[in-house]
N, C-alpha and C positions, 0 to 999 in steps of 0.2 A: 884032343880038339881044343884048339885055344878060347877064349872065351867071346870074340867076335863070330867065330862062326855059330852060333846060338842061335835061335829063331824066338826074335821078340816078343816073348807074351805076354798077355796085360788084362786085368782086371776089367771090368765093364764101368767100375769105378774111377781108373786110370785114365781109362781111352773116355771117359766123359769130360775131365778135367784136360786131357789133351784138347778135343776138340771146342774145347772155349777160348785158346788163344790162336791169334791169328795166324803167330807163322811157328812151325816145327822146327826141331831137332833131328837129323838123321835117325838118331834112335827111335823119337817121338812118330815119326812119319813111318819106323820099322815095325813100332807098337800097333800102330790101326790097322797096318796089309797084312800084320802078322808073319812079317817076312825075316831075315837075319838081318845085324848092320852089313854082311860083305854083300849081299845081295844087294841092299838098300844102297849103299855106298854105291854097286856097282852100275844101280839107275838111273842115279847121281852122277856118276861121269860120265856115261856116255848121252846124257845129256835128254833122257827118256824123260823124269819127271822133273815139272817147274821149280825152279830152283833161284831166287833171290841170294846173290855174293853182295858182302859188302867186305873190303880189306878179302879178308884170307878166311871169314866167317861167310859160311852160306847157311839159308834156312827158306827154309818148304814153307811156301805160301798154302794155308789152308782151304780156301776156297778153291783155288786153281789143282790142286792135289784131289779134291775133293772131284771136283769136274774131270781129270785124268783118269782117276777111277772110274768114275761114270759110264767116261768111252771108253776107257780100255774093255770093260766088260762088255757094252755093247756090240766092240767088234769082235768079241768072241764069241756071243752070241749069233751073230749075223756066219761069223767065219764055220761056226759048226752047224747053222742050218744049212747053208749053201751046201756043206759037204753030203748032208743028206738029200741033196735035192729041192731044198724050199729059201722059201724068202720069208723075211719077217710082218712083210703084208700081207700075205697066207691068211695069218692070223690076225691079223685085224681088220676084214673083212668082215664086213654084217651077212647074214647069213638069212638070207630074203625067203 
């Protein structure tokens, strides 16, 4: 297994220092989801997560990265209640 296929893991230390500049690194952005670079990479080209090119250098806006994750989770949240049958108002209903 070559050394890209690796799944980037990071200290709580690390990922605290990532998260103080504004824009990532493929590696950096592979460090917070916890994911590999080919994975990350593969995000990255098909054009899933926010992505700032300038020249032939690109780099992952942290806010907007940050907001990606946000939704992504939310529709998967939403995606596996549905599958059960529910909605996520369900649950946020007062309960009279």
């Amino acid at each position: 297994m070559g050394k890209n296929n690796k799944t980037a893991h990071a200290t709580a230390e690390e990922i605290a220092k990532i998260m103080e500049k504004p824009y990532w690194t493929r590696e950096e952005a592979a460090k917070v989801i916890g994911v590999g670079i080919n994975q990350m990479s593969e995000l990255i080209n098909n054009a899933e997560v926010p992505v700032f090119r300038y020249g032939g250098i690109r780099r992952i806006p942290r806010d907007e990265f940050v907001q990606w994750i946000s939704d992504k989770s939310f529709d998967a949240i939403q995606i596996r209640m549905a599958a059960r049958g529910k909605k996520l108002t369900d649950f946020r209903q007062k309960k009279e």
